[in-house]
N, CA, C and O atoms as a GROMACS GRO file, in nm:
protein
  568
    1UNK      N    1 -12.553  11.490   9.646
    1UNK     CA    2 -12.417  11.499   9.691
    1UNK      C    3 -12.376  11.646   9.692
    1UNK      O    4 -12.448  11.741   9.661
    2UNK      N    5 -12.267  11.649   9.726
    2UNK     CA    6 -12.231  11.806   9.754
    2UNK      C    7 -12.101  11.819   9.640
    2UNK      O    8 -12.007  11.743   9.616
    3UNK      N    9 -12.137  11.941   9.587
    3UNK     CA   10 -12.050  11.988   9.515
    3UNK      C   11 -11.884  11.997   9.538
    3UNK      O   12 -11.856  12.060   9.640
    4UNK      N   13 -11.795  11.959   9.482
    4UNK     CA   14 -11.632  11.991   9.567
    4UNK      C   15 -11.622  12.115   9.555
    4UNK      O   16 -11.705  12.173   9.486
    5UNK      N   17 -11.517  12.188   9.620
    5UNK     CA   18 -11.495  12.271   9.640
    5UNK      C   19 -11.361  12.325   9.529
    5UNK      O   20 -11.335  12.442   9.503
    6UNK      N   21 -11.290  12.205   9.475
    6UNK     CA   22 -11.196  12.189   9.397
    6UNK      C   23 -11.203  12.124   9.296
    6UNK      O   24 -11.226  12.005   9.321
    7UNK      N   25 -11.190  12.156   9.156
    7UNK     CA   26 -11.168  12.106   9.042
    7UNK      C   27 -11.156  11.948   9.035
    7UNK      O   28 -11.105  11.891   9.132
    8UNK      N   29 -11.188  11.895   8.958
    8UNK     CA   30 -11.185  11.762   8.956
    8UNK      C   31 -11.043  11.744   8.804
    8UNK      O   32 -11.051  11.809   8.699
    9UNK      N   33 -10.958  11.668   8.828
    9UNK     CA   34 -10.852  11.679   8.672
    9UNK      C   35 -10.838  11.534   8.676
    9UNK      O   36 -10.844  11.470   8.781
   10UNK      N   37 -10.819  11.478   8.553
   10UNK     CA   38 -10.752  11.345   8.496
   10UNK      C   39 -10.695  11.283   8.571
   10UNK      O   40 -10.720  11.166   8.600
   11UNK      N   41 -10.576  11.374   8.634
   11UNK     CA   42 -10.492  11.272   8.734
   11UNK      C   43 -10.498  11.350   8.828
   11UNK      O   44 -10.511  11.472   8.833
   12UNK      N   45 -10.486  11.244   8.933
   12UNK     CA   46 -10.498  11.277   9.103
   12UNK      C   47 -10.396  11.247   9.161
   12UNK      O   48 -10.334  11.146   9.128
   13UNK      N   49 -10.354  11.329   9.266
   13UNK     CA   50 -10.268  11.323   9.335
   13UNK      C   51 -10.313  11.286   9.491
   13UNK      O   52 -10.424  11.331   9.520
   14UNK      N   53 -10.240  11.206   9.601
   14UNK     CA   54 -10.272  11.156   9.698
   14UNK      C   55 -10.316  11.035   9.739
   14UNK      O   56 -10.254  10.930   9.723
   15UNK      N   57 -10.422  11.047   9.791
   15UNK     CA   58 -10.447  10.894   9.849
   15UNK      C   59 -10.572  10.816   9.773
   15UNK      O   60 -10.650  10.872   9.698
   16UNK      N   61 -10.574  10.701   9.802
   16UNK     CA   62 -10.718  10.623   9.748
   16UNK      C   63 -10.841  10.680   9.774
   16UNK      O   64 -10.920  10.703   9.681
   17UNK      N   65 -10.876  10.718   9.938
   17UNK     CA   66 -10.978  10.756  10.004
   17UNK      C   67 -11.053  10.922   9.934
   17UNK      O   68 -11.169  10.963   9.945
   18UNK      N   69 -10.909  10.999   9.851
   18UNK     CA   70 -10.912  11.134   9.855
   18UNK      C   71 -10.970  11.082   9.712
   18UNK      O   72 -11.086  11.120   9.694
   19UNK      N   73 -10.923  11.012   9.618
   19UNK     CA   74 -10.964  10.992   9.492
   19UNK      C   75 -11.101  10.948   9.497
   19UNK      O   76 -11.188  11.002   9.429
   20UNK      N   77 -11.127  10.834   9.590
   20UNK     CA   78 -11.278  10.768   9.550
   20UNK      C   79 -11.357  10.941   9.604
   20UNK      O   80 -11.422  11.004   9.521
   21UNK      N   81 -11.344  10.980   9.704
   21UNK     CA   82 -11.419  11.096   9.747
   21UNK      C   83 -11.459  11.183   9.616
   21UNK      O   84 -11.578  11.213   9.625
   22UNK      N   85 -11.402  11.231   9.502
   22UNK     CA   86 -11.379  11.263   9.392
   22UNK      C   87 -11.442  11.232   9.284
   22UNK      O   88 -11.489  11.302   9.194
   23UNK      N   89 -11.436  11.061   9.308
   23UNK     CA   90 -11.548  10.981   9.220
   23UNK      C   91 -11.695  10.979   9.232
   23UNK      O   92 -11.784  10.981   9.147
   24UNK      N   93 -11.694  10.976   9.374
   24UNK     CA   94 -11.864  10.954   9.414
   24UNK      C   95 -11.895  11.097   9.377
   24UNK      O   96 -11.995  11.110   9.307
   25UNK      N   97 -11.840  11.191   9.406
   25UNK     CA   98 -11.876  11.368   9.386
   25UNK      C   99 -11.948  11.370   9.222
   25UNK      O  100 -12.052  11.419   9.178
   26UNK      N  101 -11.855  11.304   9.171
   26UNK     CA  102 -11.844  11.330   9.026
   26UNK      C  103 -11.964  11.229   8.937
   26UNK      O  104 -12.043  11.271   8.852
   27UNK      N  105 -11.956  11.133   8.970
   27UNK     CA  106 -12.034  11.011   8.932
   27UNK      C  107 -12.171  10.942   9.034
   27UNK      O  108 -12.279  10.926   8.978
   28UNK      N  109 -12.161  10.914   9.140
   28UNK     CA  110 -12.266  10.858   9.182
   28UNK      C  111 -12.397  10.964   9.201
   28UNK      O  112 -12.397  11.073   9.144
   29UNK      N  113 -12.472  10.934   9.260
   29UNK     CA  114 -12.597  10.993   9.338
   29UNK      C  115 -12.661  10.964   9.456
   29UNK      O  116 -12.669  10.843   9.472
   30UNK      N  117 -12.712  11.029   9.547
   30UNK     CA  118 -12.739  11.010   9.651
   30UNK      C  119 -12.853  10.908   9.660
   30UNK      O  120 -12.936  10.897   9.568
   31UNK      N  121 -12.859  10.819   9.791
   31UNK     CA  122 -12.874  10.690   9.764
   31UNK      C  123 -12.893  10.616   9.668
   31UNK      O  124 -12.995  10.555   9.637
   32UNK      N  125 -12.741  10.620   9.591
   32UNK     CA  126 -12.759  10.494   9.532
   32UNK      C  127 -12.689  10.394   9.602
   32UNK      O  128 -12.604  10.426   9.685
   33UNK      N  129 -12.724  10.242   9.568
   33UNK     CA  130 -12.605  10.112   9.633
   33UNK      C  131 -12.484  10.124   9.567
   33UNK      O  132 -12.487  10.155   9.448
   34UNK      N  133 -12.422  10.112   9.600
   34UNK     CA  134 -12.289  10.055   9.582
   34UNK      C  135 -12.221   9.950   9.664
   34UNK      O  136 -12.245   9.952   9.784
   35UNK      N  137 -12.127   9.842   9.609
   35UNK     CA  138 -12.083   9.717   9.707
   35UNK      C  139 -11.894   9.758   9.675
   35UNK      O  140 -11.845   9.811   9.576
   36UNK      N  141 -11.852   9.728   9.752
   36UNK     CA  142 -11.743   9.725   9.698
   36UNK      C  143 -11.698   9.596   9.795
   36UNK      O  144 -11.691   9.594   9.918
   37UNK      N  145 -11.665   9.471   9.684
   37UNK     CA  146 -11.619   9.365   9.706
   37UNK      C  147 -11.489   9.328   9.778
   37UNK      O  148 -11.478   9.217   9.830
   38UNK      N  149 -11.395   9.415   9.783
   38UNK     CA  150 -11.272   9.401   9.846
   38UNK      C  151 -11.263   9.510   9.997
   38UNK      O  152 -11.160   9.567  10.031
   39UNK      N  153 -11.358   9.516  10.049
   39UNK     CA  154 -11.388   9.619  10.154
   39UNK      C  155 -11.253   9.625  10.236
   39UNK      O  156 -11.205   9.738  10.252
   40UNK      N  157 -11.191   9.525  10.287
   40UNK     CA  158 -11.094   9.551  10.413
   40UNK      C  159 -11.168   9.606  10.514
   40UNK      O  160 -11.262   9.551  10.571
   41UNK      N  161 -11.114   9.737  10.540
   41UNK     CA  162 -11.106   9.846  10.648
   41UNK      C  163 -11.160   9.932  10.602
   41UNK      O  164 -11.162  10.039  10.663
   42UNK      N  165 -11.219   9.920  10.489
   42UNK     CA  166 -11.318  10.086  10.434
   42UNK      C  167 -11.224  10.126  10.386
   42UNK      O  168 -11.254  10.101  10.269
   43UNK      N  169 -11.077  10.194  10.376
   43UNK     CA  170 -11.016  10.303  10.352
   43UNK      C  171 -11.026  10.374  10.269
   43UNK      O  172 -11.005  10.495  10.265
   44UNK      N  173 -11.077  10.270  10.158
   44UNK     CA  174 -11.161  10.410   9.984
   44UNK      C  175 -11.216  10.477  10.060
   44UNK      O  176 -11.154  10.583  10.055
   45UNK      N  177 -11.329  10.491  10.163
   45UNK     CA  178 -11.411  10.529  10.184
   45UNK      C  179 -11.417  10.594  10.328
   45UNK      O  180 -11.527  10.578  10.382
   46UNK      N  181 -11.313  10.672  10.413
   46UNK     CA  182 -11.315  10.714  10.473
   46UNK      C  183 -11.292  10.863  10.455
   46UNK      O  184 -11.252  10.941  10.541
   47UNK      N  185 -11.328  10.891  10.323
   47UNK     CA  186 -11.353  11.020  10.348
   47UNK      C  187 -11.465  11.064  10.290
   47UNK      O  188 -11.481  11.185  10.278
   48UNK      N  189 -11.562  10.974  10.242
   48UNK     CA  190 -11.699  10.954  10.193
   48UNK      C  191 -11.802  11.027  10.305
   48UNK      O  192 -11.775  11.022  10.425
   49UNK      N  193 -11.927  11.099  10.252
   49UNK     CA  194 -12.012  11.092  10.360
   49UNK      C  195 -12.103  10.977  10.343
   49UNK      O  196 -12.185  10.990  10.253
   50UNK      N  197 -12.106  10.850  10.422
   50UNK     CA  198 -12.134  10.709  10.392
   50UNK      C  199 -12.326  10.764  10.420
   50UNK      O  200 -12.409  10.682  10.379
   51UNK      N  201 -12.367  10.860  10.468
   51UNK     CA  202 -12.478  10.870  10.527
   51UNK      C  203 -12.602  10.942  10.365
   51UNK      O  204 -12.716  10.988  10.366
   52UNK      N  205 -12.512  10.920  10.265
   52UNK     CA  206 -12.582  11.009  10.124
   52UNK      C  207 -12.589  10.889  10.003
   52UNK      O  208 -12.669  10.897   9.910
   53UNK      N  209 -12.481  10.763  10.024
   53UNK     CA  210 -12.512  10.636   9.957
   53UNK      C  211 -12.514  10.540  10.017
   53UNK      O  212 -12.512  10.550  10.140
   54UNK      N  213 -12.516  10.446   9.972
   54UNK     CA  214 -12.525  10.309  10.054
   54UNK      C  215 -12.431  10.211   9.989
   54UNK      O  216 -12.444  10.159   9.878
   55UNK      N  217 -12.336  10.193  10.074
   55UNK     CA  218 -12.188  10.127  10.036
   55UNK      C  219 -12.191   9.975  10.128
   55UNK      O  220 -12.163   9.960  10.247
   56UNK      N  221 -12.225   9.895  10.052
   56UNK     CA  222 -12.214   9.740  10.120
   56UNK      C  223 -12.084   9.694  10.082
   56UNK      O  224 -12.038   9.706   9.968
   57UNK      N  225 -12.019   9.636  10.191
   57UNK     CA  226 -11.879   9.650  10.193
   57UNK      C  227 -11.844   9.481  10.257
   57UNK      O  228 -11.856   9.444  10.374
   58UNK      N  229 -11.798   9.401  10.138
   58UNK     CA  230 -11.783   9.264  10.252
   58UNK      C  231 -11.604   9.218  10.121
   58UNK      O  232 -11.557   9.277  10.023
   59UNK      N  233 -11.570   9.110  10.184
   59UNK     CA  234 -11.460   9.082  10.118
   59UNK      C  235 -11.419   8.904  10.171
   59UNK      O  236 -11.506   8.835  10.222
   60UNK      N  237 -11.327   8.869  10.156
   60UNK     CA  238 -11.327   8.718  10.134
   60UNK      C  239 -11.291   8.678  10.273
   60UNK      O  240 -11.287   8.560  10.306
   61UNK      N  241 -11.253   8.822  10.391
   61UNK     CA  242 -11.233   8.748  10.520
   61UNK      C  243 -11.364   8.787  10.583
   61UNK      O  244 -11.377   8.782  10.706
   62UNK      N  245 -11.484   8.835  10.485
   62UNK     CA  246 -11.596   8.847  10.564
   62UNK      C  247 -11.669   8.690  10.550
   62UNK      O  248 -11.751   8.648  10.632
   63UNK      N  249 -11.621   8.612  10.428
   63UNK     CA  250 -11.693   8.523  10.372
   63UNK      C  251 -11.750   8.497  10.218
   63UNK      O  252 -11.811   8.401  10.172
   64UNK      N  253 -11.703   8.628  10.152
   64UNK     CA  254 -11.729   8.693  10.044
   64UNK      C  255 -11.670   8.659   9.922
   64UNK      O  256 -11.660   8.771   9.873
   65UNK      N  257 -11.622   8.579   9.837
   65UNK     CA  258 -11.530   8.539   9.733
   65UNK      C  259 -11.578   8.617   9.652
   65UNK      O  260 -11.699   8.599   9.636
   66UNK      N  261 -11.506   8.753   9.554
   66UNK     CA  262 -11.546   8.831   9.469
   66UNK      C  263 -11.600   8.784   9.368
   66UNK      O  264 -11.694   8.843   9.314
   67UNK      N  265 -11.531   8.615   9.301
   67UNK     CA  266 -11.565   8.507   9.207
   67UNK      C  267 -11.683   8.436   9.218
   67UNK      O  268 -11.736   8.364   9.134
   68UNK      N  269 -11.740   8.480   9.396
   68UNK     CA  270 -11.861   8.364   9.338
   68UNK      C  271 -11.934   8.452   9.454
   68UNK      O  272 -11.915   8.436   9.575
   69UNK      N  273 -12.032   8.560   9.388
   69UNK     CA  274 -12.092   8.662   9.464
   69UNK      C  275 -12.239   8.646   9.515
   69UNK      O  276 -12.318   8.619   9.425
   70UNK      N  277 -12.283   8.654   9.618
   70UNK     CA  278 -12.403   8.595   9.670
   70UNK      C  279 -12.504   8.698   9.591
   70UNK      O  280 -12.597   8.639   9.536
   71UNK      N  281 -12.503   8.792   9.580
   71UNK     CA  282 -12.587   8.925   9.576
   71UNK      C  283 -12.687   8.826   9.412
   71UNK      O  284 -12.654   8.722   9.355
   72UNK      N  285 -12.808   8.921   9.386
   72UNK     CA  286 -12.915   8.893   9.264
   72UNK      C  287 -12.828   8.989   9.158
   72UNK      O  288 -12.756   9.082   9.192
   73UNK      N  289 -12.847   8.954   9.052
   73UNK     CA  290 -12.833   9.007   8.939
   73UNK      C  291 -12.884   9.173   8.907
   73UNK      O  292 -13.004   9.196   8.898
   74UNK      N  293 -12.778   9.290   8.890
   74UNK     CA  294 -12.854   9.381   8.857
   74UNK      C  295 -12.875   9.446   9.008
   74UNK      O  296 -12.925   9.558   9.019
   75UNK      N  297 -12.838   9.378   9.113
   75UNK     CA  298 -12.871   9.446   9.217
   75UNK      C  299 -12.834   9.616   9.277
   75UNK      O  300 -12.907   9.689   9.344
   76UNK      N  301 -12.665   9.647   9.210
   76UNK     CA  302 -12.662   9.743   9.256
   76UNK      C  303 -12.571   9.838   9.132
   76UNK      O  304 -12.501   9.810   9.034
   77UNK      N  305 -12.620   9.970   9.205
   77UNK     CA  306 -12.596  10.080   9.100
   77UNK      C  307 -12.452  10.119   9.074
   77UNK      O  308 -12.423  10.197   8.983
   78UNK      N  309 -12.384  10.079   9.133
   78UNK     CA  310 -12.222  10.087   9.097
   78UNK      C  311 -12.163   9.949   9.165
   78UNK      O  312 -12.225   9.901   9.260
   79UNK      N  313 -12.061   9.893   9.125
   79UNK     CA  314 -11.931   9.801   9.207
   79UNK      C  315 -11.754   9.886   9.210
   79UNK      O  316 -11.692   9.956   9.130
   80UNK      N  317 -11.729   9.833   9.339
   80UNK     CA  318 -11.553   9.893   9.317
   80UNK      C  319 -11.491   9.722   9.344
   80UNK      O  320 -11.539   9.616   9.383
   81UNK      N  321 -11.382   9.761   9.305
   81UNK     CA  322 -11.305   9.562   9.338
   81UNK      C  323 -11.191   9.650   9.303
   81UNK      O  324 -11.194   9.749   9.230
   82UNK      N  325 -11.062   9.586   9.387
   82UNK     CA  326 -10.950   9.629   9.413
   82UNK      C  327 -10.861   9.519   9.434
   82UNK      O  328 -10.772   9.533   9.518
   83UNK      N  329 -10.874   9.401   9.363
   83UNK     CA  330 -10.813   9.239   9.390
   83UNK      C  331 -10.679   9.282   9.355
   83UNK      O  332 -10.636   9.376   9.288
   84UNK      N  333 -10.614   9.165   9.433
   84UNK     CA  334 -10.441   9.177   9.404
   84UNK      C  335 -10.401   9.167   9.304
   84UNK      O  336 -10.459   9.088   9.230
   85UNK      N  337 -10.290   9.236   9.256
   85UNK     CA  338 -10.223   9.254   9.130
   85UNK      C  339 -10.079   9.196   9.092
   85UNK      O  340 -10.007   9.198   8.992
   86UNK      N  341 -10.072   9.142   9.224
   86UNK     CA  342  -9.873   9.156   9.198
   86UNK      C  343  -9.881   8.972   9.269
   86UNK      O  344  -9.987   8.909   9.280
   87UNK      N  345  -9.780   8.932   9.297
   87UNK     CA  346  -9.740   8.829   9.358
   87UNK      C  347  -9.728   8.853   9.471
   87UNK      O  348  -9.610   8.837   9.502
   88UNK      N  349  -9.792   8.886   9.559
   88UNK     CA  350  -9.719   8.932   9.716
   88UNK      C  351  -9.688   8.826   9.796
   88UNK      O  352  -9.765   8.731   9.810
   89UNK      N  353  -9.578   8.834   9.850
   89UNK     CA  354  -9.572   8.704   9.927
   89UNK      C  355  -9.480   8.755  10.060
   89UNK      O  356  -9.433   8.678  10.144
   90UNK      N  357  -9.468   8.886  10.060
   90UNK     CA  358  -9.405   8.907  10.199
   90UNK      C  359  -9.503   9.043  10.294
   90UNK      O  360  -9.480   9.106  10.397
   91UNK      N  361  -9.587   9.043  10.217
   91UNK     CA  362  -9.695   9.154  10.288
   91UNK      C  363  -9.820   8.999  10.401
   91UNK      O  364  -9.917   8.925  10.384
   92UNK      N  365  -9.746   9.027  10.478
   92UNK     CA  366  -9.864   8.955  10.559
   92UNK      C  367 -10.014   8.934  10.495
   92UNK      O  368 -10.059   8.842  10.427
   93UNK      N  369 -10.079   9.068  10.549
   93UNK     CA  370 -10.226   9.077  10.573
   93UNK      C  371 -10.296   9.043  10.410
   93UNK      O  372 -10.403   8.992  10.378
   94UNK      N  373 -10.188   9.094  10.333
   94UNK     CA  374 -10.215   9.032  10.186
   94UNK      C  375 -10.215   8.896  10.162
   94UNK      O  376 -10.317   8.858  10.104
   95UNK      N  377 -10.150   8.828  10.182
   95UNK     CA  378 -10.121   8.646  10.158
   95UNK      C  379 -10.241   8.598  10.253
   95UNK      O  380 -10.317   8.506  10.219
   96UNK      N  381 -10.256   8.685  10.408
   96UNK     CA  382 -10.396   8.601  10.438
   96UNK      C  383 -10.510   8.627  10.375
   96UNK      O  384 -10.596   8.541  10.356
   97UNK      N  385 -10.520   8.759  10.335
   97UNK     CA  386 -10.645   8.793  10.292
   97UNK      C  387 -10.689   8.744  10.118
   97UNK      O  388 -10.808   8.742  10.085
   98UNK      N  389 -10.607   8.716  10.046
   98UNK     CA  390 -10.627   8.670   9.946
   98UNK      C  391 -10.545   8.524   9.890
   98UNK      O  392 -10.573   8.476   9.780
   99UNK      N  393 -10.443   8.464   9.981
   99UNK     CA  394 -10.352   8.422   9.919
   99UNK      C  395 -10.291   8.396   9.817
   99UNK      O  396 -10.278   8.296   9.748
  100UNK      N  397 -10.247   8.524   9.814
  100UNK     CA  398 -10.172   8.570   9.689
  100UNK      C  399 -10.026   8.532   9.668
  100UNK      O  400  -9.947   8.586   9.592
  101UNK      N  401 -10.000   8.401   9.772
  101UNK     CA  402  -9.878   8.339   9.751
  101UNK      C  403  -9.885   8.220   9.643
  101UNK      O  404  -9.788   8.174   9.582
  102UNK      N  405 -10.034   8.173   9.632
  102UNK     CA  406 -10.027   8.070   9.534
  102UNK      C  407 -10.060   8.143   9.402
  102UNK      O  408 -10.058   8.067   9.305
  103UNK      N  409 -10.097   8.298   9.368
  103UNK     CA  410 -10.091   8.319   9.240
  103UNK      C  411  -9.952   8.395   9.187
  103UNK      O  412  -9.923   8.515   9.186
  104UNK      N  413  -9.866   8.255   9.137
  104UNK     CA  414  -9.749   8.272   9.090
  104UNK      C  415  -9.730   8.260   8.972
  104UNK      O  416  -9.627   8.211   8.925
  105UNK      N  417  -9.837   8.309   8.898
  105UNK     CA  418  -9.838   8.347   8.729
  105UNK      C  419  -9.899   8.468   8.708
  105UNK      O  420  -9.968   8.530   8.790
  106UNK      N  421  -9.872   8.501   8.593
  106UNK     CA  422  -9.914   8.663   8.519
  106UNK      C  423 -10.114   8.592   8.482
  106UNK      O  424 -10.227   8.636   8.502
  107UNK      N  425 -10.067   8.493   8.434
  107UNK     CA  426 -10.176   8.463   8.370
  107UNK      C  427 -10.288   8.364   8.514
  107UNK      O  428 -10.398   8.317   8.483
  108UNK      N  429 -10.251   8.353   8.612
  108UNK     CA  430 -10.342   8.372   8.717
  108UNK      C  431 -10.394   8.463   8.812
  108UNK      O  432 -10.479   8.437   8.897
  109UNK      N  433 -10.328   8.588   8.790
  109UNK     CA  434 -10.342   8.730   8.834
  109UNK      C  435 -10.506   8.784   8.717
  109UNK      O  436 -10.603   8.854   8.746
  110UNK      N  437 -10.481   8.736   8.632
  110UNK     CA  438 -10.577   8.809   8.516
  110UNK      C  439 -10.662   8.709   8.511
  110UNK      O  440 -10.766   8.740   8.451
  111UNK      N  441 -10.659   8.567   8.564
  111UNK     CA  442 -10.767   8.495   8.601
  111UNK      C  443 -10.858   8.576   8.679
  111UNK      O  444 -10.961   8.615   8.625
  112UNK      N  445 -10.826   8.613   8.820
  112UNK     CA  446 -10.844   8.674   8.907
  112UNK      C  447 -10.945   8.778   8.870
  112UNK      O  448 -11.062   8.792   8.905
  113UNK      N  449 -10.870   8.844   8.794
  113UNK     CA  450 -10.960   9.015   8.746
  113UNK      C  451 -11.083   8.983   8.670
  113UNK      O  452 -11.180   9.058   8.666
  114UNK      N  453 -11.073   8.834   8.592
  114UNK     CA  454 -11.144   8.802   8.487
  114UNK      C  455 -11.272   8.743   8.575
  114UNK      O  456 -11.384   8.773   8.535
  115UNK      N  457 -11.259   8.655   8.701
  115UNK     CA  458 -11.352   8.606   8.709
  115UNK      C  459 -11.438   8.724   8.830
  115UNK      O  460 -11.559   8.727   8.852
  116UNK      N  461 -11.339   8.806   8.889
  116UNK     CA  462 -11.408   8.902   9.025
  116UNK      C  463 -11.517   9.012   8.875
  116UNK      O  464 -11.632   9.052   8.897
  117UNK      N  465 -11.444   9.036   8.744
  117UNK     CA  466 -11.496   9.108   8.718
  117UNK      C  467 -11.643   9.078   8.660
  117UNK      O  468 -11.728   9.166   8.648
  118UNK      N  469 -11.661   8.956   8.631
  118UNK     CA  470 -11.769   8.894   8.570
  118UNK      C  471 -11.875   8.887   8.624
  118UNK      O  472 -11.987   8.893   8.573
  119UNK      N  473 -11.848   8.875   8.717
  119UNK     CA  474 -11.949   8.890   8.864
  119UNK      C  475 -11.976   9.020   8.894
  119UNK      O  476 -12.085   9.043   8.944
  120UNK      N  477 -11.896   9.118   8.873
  120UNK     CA  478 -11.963   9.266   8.880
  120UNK      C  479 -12.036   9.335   8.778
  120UNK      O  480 -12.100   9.438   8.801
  121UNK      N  481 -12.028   9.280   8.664
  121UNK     CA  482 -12.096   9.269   8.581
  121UNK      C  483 -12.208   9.244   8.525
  121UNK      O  484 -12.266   9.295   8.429
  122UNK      N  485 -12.249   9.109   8.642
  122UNK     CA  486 -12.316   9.066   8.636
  122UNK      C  487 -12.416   9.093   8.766
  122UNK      O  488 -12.526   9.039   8.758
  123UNK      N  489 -12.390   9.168   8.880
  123UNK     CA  490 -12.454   9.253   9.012
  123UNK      C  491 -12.453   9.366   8.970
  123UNK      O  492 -12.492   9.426   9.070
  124UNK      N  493 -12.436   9.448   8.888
  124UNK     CA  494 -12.405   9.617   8.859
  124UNK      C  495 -12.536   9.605   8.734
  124UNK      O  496 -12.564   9.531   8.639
  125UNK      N  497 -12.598   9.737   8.807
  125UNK     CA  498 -12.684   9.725   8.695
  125UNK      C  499 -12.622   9.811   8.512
  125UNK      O  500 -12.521   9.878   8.497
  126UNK      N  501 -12.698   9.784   8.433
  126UNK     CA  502 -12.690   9.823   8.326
  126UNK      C  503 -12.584   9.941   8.306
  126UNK      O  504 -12.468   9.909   8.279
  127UNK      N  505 -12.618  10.068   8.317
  127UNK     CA  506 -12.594  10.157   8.331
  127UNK      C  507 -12.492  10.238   8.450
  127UNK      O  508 -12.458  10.356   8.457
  128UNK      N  509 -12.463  10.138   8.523
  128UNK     CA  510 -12.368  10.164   8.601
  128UNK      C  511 -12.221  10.151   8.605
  128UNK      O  512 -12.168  10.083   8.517
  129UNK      N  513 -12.126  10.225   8.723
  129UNK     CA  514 -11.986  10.215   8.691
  129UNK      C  515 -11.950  10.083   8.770
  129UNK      O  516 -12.009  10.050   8.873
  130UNK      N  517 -11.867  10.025   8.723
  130UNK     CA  518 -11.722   9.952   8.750
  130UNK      C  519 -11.584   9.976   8.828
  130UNK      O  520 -11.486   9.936   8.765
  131UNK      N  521 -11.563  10.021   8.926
  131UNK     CA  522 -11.431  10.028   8.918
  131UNK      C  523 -11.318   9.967   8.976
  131UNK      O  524 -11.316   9.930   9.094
  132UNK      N  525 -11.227   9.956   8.900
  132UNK     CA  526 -11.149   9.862   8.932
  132UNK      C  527 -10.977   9.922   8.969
  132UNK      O  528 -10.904   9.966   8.881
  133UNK      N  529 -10.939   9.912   9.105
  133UNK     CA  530 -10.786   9.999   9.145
  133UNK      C  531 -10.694   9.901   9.046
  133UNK      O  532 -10.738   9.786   9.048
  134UNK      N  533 -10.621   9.912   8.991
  134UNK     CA  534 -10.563   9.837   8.955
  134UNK      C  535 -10.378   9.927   8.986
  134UNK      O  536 -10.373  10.036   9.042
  135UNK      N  537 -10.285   9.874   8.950
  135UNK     CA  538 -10.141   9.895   8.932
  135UNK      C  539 -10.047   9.787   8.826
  135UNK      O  540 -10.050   9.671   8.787
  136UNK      N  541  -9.976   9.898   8.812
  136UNK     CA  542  -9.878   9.805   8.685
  136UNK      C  543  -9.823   9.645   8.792
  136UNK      O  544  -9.779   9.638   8.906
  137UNK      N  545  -9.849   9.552   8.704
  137UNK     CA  546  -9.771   9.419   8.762
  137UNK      C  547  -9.656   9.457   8.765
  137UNK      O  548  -9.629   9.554   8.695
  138UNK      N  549  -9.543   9.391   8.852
  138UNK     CA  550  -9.429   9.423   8.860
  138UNK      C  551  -9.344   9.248   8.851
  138UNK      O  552  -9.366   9.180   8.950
  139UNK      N  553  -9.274   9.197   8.766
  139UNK     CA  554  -9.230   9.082   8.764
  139UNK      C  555  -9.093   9.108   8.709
  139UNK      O  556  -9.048   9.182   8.621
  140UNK      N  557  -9.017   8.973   8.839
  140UNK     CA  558  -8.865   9.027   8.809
  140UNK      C  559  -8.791   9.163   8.818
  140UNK      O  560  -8.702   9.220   8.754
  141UNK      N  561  -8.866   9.190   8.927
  141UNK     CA  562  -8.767   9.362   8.934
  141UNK      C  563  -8.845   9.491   8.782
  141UNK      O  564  -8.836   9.614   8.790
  142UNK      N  565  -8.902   9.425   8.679
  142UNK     CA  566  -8.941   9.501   8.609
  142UNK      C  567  -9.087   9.536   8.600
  142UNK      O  568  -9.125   9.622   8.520
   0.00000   0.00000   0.00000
């Protein structure tokens, strides 16, 4: 990988795409796999040079349930998962893509994390990273 040109610090400022760019600099290695289970549109990863790792990218409107992952055990050298956090129920592309209108508990949100994460756990080899976007829940205005 190529060295940044800029300091790497604790906290980041900007976008997702600018942060993961940051991460792989810092942490991965050139071809290693990586999957990231909640792919969408790539956007972690559009500012990646995709041509130095290998980023398999599928999600639940590819066919993909993060909870019940096709991949072998141990298969790859890092996972990212970015599952919903909040109740969304007026973001469109969110309610189709996960329907996140029927998880209307705190404690089915952390189902969620519990079972996508078990499974990365269980595809990530030994020694590899995890990562997971997460944001503060927001319930009741608080």
């Amino acid at each position: 990988m190529e060295l940044l040109d800029t300091p790497i610090y604790t906290v980041h400022k900007g976008n997702n795409s600018g942060l993961i760019k940051k991460v792989v600099a810092l942490y991965f290695k050139q071809r290693e796999k990586i999957v990231d289970v909640t792919w969408g549109k790539g956007a972690f990863w559009k500012e990646v040079d995709l041509t130095k790792i290998n980023v398999v990218g599928t999600d639940i409107k590819t066919g993909t349930d993060f909870r019940d992952l096709p991949y072998k055990d141990n298969l790859f050298n890092h996972s990212v998962i970015d599952p919903p956090y909040a109740r969304i129920t007026n973001l469109k592309s969110m309610v189709d893509c996960y329907n996140t209108a029927r998880f209307t508990t705190h404690e089915e949100i952390i189902k969620l994390y519990e079972d996508g994460l078990k499974e990365l756990t269980r595809i990530t080899k030994e020694d590899g990273y995890i990562l997971v976007k997460c944001q503060a829940e927001i319930e009741d205005c608080k």
